[in-house]
C-alpha positions as CSV (number, residue, x, y, z in Angstrom):
1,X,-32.3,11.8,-22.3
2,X,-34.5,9.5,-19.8
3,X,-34.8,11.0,-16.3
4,X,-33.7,9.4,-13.4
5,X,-35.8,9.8,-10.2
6,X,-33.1,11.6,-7.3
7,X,-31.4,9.5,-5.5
8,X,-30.0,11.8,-2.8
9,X,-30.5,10.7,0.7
10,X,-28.5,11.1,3.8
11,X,-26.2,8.2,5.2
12,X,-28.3,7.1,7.8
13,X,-31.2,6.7,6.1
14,X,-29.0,4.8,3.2
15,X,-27.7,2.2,6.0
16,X,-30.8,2.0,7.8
17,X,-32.9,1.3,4.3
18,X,-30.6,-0.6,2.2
19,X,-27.9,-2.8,4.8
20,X,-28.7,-5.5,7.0
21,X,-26.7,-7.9,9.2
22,X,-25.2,-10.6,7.9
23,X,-24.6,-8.9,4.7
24,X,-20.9,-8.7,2.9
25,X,-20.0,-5.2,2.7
26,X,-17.4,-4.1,0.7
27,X,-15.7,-0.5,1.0
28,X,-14.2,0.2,-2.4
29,X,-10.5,1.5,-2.3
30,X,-8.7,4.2,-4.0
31,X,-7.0,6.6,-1.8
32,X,-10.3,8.2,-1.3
33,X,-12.0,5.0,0.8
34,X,-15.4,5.9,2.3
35,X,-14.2,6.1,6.1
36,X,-17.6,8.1,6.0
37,X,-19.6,4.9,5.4
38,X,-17.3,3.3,8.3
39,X,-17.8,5.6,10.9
40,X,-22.1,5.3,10.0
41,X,-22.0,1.7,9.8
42,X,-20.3,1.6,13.4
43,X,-23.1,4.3,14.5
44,X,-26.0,2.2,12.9
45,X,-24.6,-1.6,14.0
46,X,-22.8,-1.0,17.5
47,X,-23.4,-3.7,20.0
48,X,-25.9,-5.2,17.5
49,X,-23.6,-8.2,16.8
50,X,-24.5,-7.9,13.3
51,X,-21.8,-10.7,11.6
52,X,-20.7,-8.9,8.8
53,X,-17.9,-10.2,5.8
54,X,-16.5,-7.0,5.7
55,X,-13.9,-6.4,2.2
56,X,-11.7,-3.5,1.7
57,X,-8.1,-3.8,0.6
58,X,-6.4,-2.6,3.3
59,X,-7.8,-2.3,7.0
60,X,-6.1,1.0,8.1
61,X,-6.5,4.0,9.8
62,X,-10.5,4.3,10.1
63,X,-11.3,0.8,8.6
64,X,-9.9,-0.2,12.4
65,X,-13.2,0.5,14.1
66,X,-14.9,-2.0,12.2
67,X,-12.6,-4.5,14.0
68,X,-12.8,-2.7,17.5
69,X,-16.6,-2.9,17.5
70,X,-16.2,-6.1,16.2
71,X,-18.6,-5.6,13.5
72,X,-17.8,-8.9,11.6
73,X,-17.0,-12.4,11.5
74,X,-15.1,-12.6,8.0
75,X,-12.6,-9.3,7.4
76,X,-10.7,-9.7,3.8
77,X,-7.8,-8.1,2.8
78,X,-4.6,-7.8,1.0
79,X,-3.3,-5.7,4.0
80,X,-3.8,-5.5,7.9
81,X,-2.5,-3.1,9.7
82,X,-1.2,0.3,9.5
83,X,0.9,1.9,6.4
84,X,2.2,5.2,7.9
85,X,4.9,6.0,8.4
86,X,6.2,2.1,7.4
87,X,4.3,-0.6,7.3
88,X,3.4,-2.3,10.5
89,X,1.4,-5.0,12.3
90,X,-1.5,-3.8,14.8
91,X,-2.1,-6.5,17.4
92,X,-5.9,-6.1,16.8
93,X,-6.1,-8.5,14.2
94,X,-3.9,-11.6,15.9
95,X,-6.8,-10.5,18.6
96,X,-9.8,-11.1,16.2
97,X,-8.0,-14.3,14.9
98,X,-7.7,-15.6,18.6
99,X,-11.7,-15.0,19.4
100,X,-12.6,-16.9,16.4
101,X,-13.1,-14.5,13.8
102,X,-11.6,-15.5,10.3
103,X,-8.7,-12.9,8.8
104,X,-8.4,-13.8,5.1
105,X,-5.4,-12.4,3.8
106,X,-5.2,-12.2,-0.6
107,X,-2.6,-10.3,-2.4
108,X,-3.7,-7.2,-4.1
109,X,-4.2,-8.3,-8.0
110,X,-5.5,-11.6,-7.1
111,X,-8.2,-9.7,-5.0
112,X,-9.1,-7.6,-7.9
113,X,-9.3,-10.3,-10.4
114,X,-11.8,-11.9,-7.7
115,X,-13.9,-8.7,-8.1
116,X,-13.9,-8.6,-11.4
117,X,-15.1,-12.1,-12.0
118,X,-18.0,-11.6,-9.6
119,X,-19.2,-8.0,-11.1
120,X,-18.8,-10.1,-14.8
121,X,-20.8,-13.3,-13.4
122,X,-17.9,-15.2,-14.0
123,X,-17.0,-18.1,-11.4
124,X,-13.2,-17.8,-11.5
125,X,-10.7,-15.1,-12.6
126,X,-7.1,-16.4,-13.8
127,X,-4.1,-14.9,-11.7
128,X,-0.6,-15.2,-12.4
129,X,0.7,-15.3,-8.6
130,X,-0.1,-17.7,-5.5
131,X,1.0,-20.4,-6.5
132,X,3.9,-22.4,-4.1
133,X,3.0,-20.0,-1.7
134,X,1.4,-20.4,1.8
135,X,-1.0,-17.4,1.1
136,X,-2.4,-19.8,-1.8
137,X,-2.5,-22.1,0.2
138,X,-5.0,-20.7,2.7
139,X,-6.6,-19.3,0.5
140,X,-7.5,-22.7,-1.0
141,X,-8.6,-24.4,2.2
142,X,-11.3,-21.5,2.4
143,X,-11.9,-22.9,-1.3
144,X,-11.3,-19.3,-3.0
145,X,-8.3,-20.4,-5.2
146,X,-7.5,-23.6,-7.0
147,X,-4.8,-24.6,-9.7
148,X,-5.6,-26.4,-12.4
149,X,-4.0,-28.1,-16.2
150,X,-4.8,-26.7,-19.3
151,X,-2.4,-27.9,-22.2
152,X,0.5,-28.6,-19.8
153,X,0.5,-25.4,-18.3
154,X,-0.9,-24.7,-14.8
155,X,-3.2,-22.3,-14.1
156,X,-4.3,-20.3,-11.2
157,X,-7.6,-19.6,-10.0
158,X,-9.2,-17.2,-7.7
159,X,-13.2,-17.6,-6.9
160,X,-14.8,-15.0,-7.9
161,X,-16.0,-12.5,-4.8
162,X,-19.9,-10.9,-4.8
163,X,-20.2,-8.4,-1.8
164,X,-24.0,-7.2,-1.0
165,X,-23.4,-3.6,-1.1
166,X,-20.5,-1.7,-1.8
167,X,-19.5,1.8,-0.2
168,X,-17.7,4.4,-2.5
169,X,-16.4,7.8,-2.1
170,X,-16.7,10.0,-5.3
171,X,-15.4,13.7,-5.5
172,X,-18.4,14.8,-7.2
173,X,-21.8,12.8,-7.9
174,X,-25.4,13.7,-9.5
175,X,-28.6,13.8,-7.8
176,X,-29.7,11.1,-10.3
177,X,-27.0,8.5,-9.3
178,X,-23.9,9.2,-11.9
179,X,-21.1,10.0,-10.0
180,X,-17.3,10.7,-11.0
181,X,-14.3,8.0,-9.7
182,X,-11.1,10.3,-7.7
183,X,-8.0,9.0,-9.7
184,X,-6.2,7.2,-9.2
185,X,-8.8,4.1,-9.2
186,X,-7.1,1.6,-7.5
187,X,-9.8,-1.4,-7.4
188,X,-11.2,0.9,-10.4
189,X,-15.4,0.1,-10.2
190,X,-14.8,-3.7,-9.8
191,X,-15.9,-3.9,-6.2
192,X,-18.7,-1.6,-6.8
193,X,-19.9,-3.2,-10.2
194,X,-19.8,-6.4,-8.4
195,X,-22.0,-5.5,-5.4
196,X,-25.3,-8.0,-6.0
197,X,-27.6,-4.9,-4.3
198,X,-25.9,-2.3,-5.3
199,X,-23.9,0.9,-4.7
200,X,-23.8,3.9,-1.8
201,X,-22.4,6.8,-3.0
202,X,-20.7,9.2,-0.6
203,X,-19.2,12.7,-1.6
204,X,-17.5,15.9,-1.6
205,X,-20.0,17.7,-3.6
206,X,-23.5,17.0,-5.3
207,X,-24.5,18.9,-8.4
208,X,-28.3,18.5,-10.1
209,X,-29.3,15.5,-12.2
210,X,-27.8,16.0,-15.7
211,X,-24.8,17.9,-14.5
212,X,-21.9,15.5,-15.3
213,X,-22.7,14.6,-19.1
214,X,-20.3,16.9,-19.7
215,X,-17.8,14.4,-17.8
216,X,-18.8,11.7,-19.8
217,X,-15.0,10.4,-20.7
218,X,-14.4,10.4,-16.6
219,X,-14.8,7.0,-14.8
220,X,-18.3,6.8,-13.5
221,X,-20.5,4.9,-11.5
222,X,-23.5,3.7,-13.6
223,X,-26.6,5.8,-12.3
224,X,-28.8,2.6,-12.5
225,X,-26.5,0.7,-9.8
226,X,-26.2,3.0,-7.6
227,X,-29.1,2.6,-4.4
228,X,-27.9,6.6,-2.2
229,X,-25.8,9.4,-3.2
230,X,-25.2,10.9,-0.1
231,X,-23.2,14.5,0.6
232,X,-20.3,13.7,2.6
233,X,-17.5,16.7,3.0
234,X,-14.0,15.5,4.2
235,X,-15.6,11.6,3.6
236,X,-12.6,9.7,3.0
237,X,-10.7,11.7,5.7
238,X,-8.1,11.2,6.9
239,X,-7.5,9.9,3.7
240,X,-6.8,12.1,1.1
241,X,-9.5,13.2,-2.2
242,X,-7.4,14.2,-5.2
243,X,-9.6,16.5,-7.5
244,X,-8.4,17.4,-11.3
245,X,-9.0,21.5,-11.9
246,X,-11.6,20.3,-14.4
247,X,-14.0,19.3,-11.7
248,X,-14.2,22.4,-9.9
249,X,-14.0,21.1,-6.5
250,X,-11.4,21.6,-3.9
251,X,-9.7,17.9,-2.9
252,X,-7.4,17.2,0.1
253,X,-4.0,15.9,1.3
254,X,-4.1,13.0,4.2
255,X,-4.1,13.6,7.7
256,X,-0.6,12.0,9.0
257,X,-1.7,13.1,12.4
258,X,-5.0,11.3,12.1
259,X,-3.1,8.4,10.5
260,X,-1.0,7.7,13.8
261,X,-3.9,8.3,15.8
262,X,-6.2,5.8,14.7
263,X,-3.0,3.6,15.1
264,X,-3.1,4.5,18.7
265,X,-6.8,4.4,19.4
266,X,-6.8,0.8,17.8
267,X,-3.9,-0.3,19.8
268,X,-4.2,0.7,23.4
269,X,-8.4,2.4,23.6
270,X,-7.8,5.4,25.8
271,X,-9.3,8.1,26.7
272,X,-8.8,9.9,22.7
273,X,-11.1,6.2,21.7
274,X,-13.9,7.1,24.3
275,X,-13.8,10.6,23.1
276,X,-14.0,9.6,19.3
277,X,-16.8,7.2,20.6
278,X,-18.9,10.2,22.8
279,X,-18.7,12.4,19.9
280,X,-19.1,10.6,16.9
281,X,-20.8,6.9,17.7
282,X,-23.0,8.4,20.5
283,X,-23.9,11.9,18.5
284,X,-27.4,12.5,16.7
285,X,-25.5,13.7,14.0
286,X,-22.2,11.6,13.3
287,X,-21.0,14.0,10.5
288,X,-21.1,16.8,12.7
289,X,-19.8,14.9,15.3
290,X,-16.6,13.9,13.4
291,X,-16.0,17.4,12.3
292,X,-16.0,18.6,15.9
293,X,-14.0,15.7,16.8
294,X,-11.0,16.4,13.9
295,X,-11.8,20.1,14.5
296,X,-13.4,22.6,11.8
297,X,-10.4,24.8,11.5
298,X,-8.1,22.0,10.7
299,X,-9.9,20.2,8.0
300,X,-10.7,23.7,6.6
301,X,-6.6,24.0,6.4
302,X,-6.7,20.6,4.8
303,X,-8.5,21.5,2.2
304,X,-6.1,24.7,1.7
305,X,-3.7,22.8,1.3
306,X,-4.7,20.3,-1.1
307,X,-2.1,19.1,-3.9
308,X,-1.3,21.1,-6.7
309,X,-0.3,19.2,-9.9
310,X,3.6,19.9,-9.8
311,X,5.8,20.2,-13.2
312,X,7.8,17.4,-13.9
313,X,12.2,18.8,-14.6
314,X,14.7,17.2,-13.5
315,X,16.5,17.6,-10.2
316,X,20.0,19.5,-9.9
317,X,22.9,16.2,-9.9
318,X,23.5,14.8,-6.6
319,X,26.8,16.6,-5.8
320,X,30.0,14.9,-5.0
321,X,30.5,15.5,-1.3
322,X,33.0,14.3,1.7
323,X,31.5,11.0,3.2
324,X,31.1,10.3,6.5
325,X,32.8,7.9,8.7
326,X,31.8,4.1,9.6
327,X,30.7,5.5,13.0
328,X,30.5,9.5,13.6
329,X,30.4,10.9,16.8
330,X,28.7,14.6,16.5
331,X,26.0,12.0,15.2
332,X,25.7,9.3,17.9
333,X,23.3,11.8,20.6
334,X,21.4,11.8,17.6
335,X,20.9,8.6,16.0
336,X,21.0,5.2,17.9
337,X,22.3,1.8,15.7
338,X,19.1,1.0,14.4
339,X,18.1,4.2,12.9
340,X,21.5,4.6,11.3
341,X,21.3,1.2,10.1
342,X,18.4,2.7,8.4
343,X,20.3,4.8,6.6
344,X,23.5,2.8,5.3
345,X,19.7,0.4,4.0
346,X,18.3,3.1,2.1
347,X,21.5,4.0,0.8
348,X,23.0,0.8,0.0
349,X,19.9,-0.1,-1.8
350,X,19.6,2.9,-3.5
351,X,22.8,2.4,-5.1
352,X,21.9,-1.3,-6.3
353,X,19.0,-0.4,-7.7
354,X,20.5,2.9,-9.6
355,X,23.2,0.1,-10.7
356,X,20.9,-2.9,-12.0
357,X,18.8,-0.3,-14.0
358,X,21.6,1.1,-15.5
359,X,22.9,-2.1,-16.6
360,X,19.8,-3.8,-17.3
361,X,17.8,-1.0,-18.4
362,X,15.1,-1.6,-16.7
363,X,12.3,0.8,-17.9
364,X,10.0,0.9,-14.8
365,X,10.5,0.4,-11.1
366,X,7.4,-0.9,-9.1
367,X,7.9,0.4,-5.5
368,X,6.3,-1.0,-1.9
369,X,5.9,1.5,0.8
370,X,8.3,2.1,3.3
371,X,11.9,2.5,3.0
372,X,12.2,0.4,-0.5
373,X,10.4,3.8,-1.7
374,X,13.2,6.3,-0.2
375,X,15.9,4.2,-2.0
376,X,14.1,4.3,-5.3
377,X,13.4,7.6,-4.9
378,X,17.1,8.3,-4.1
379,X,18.4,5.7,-6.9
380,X,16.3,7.9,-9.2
381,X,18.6,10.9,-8.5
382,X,21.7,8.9,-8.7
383,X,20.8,8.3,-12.3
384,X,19.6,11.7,-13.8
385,X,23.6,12.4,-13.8
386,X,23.8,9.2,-16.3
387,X,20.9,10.1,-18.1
388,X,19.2,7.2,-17.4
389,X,15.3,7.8,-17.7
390,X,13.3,4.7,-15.6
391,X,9.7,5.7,-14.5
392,X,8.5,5.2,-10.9
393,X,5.6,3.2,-9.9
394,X,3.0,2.1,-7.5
395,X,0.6,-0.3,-7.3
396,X,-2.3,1.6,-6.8
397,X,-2.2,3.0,-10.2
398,X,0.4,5.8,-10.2
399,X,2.8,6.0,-13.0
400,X,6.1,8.5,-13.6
401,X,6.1,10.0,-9.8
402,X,8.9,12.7,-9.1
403,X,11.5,11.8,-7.4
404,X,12.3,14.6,-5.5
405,X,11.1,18.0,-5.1
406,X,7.5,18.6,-4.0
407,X,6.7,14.7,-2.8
408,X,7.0,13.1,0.8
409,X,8.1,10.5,2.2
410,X,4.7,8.3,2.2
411,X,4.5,6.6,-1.1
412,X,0.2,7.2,-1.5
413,X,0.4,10.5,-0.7
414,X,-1.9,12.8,-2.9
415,X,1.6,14.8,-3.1
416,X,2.6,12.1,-5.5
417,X,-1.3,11.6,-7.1
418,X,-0.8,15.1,-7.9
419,X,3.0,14.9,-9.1
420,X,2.5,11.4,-11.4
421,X,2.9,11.7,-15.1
422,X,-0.3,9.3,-15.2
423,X,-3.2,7.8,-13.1
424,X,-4.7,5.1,-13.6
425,X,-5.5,1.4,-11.4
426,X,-4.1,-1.7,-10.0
427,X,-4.4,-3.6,-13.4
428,X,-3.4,-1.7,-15.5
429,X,0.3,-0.5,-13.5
430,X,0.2,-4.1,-11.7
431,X,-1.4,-6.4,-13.8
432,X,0.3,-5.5,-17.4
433,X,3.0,-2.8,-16.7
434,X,5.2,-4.5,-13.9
435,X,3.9,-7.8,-14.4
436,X,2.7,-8.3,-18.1
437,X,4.2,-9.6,-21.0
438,X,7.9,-8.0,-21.4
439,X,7.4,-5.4,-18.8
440,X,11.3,-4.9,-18.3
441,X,10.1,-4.0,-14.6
442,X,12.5,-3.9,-11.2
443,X,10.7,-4.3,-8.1
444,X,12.1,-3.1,-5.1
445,X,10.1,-4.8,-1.9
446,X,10.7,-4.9,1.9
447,X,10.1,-8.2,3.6
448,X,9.7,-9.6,7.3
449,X,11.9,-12.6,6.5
450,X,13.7,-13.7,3.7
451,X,15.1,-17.4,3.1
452,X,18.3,-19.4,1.4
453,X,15.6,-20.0,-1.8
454,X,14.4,-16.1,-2.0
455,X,10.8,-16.7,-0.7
456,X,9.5,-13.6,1.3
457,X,7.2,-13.7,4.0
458,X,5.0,-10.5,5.1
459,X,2.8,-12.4,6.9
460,X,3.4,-14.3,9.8
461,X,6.0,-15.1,12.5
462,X,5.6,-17.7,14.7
463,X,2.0,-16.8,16.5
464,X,2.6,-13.3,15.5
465,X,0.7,-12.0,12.4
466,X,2.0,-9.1,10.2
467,X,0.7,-7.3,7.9
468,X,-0.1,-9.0,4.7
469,X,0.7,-9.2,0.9
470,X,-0.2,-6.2,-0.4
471,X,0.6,-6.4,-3.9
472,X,4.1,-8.0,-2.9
473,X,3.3,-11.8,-3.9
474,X,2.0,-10.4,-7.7
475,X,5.4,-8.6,-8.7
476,X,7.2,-11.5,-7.1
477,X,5.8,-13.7,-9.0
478,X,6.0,-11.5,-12.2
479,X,8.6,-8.6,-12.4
480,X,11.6,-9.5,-14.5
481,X,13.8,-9.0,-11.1
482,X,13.5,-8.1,-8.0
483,X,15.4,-6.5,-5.3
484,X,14.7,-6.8,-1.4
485,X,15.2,-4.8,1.3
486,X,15.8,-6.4,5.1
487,X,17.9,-6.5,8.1
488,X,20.6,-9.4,8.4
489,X,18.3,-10.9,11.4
490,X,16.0,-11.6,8.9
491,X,17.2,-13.7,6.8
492,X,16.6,-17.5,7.9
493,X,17.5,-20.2,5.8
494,X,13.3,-21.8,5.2
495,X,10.1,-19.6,6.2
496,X,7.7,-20.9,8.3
497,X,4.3,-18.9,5.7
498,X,5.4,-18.0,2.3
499,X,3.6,-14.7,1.2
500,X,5.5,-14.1,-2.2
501,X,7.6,-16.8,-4.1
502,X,11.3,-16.2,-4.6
503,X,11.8,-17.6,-8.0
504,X,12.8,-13.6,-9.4
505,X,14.4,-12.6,-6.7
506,X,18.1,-11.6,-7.7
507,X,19.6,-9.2,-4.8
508,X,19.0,-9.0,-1.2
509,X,20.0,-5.6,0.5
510,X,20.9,-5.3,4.3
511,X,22.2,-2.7,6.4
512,X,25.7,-5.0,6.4
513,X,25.9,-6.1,2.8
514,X,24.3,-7.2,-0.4
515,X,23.6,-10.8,-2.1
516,X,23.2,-11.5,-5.6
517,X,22.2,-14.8,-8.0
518,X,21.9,-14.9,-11.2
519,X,18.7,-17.2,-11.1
520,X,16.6,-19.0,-8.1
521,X,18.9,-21.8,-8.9
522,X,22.0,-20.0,-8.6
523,X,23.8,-19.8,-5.0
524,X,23.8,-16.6,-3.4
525,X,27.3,-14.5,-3.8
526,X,28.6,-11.7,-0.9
527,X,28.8,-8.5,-3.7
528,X,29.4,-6.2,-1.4
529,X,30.3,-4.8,2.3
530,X,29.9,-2.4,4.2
531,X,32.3,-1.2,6.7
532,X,29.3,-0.8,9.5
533,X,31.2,-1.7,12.9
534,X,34.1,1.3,11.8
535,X,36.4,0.1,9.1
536,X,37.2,-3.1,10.1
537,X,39.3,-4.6,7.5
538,X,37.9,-6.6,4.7
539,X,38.4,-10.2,5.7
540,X,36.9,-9.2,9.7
541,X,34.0,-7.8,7.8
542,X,33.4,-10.9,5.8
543,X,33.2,-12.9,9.1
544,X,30.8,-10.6,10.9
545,X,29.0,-11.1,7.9
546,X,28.9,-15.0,8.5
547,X,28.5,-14.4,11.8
548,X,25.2,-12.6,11.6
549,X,23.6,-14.5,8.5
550,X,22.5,-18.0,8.7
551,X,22.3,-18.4,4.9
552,X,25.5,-20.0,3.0
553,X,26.9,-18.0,0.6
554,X,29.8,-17.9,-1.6
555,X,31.9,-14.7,-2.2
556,X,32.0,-12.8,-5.0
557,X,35.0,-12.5,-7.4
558,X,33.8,-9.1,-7.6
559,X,33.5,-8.7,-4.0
560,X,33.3,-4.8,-3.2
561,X,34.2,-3.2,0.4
562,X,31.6,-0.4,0.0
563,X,32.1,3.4,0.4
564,X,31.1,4.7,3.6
565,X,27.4,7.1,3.1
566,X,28.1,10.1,2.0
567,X,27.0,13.7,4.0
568,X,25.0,14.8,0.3
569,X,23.3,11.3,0.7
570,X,22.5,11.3,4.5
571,X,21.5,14.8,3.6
572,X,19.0,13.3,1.1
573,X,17.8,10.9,3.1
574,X,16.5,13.3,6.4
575,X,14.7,15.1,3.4
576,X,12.8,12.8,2.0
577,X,12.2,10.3,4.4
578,X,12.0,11.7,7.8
579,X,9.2,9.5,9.0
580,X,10.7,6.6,8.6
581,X,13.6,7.1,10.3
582,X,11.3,8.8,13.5
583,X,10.0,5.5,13.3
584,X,13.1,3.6,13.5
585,X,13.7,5.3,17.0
586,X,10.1,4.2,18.8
């Protein structure tokens, strides 16, 4: 076996030796990003004006101070913003757009396949989604995506992308550079492979040169492309590190607290931002300075707590259980309209969903975050009583979650890492298993706005920019069927910015009702009611329907006056998705 000179360094020295301004620097994403190689690079390049293209797929939670230091001129993403407990815009980034700074949004697969083509030297890679959509076409002023004509068919390219230098966090890496990939891989090692200088490793534990042959079936970082492996406990906090038994080191879950507070720090700097900033940017030692900034005893109980692979069995059947009236009153102190709006959403969704994959047998469901996750999870118990087995998935690579039981409410958790039947990345669950050839896949998305043709937009309204694609314009364009999830105000009959094409849409779910077509050709039908303003009869409810929506519609033959929400199913949904409704109520 040939030795490898050590390439154990510290992170300061890494950035000082190896990253310069100007340079495109790319922080790989699984859930275990290298915030560690953030918070350094803000140390290192603070008020240097350094003009970096900065790449990671989401900017979240710590990837924010890169854009409160402004650190760069060119920020890409599939995602802006912050994803707990929903998604939701942060004003920071209509802030960078309006100094100049350029925002380039892609959606998740496309960004991938852009990665992939520049670690395999190839100039394009071929997507199957942008097209007709306003995200393609920004994406082809910038000249990073083009369509062309091959044998009558049209395909769709995206330019391949090359960062400089690429940060990862591993669980576990080798003195001599090999170092082991947290599942699941998200990106997988395309960012990193691509990198044209190479690779900085940071870590939850190093072990001696040689260690991990023993590993060898693991995903690993070539030892030849990486430039620093640097030791870096609790470095993708406040993200979480899921860690197999095999590897004999102790993982952790994410940091919901954290989570919100980066969301406030980025939003409205207060005193919590100048404290981060005196004892992390301004310390000697920014490692220890983040430590005593989160607090030693608390990431200590992070780590105590990490994820424990859970069994998979099925839950007891949802039981059957008096519903609850139109509008309750021992609720109303409790819940104002919009929250319990919320929860006729979840529900009525949850119910379509458990419907169209009983009928259709749909074999897979690809979830978004936010509440289209509670429903599925809550259509997934409606089922089991049916015996109807569909598998839950996410985009990240994450592949027969539970449904119930040991998970939360925020769709990456390592809760659900721990709990999926398999791990693996964004091309594989994204690319072939909800958008492949015959992937029989539902997806169930939330959208911004939705118009009279099905087209979704995520990403801007008016002057206001949200948060992004995500990998919602991919199973648009792909999954056999989709459902969406949105509020009546939403829907508008033509979108200003397509993010995701319409063309598979089939149902729209609101907190008042639910439309159906049978194809994007087809005109949308009223399926079903709910009695929301307390039990109005059917035709009144009809009319507030018409009232409310600016679409034209026909109604249904089968036209149903839904069942009020039932207490086991109101029950359900304070269980499992408490956050969201919290939210609901800011």
């Amino acid at each position: 076996m040939t030795t490898l000179t050590s390439k154990l360094t510290t992170l300061p020295r890494a950035i000082a030796r190896d990253v310069e301004p100007g340079m495109h620097v790319h922080f790989a994403s699984t859930p275990s990003r290298s915030n560690a190689g953030i918070r350094e690079l803000a140390r290192t390049f603070r008020g240097r004006d350094p003009r970096f293209v900065l790449s990671t797929t989401g900017f979240h939670s710590t990837a924010h101070l890169l854009a409160l230091l402004r650190l760069g001129r060119r920020y890409i993403a599939c995602f802006f913003g912050d994803n707990y407990p929903v998604p939701r815009p942060n004003p920071l980034y209509d802030q960078l757009r309006r100094e100049g700074a350029e925002v380039v949004s892609y959606s998740l697969l496309s960004y991938v396949g852009a990665l992939r083509a520049g670690a395999m030297g190839l100039p394009f890679s071929v997507v199957a989604s942008l097209r007709g959509t306003t995200l393609g076409e920004h994406l082809a002023v910038l000249g990073l995506y083009r369509e062309v004509e091959i044998d009558a068919k049209t395909l769709s390219l995206v330019s391949s992308m090359r960062p400089d230098i690429a940060f990862v966090h591993t669980l576990v890496a080798a003195e001599d550079g090999f170092a082991v990939l947290p599942s699941p891989h998200s990106e997988g090692l395309w960012g990193a492979l691509a990198a044209s200088r190479g690779i900085i490793v940071t870590c939850e534990r190093v072990v001696p040169a040689g260690m991990l042959a023993e590993h060898s079936d693991a995903l690993q970082i070539p030892a030849h492309r990486v430039l620093a492996i640097c030791h870096e406990p609790f470095g993708a906090h406040p993200q979480s590190v899921y860690s197999p038994a095999r590897f004999d080191t102790r993982g952790y879950p994410d940091d919901f607290e954290h989570y919100q507070l980066w969301r406030s720090m980025s939003t409205q700097p207060d005193e919590r931002f100048h404290g981060f900033v005196q004892t992390v940017l301004d310390a000697d030692d920014g490692a220890s300075g983040y430590r005593r900034f989160v607090g030693e005893q608390r990431l200590a109980a992070l780590r105590e707590t990490a994820a424990i692979p859970t069994s998979h069995r099925r839950p007891a059947m949802l039981p059957s259980t008096p519903p609850l009236s139109p509008v309750d009153p021992d609720r109303a102190g409790f819940h104002d309209g919009f929250a319990r709006a919320t929860e006729i959403l979840i529900t009525l969704a949850a119910r379509t969903i458990a419907e169209h994959v009983r009928v259709g047998r749909f074999r897979t469901i690809l979830v978004g975050i936010g509440h289209g996750f509670a429903a599925a999870r809550l259509a997934r118990d409606l089922l089991f009583d049916r015996d109807v087995d569909t598998q839950l998935m996410v985009e990240t690579g994450m592949y027969g979650l539970e449904a119930h039981g040991s998970g939360d409410e925020f769709l990456l958790s390592q809760m659900h890492v721990a709990g999926a039947a398999r791990l693996s990345n964004v091309e594989d669950v994204l690319g072939v298993l909800a958008c492949g050839a015959g992937n029989r896949c539902l997806a169930v998305l939330g959208a911004a706005e939705v118009d009279a043709r099905g087209r979704i937009n995520s990403s801007r309204v008016g002057e206001r920019w949200l948060v992004g694609s995500g990998g919602a314009n991919d199973v648009a364009s792909c999954a056999e069927s989709v459902i969406v999830l949105t509020r009546i105000n939403r829907l508008v009959p033509e979108l200003e910015y397509v993010t995701s094409p319409g063309d598979q849409v089939r149902v729209v779910v609101t907190e008042l009702c639910t439309f159906v077509r049978d194809d994007a050709h087809s005109s949308w039908r009223l399926r079903l009611v709910y009695p929301f303003l307390g039990g109005q009869p059917l035709d009144d409810a009809i009319t507030v329907v018409r009232e409310r929506c600016s679409w034209s519609f026909e109604v249904s033959d089968e036209l149903e006056y839904a069942p009020v929400v039932s207490t086991q199913e109101m029950t359900w949904i304070h269980r499992h998705d408490p956050a969201g409704l919290a939210w609901t109520r800011e």
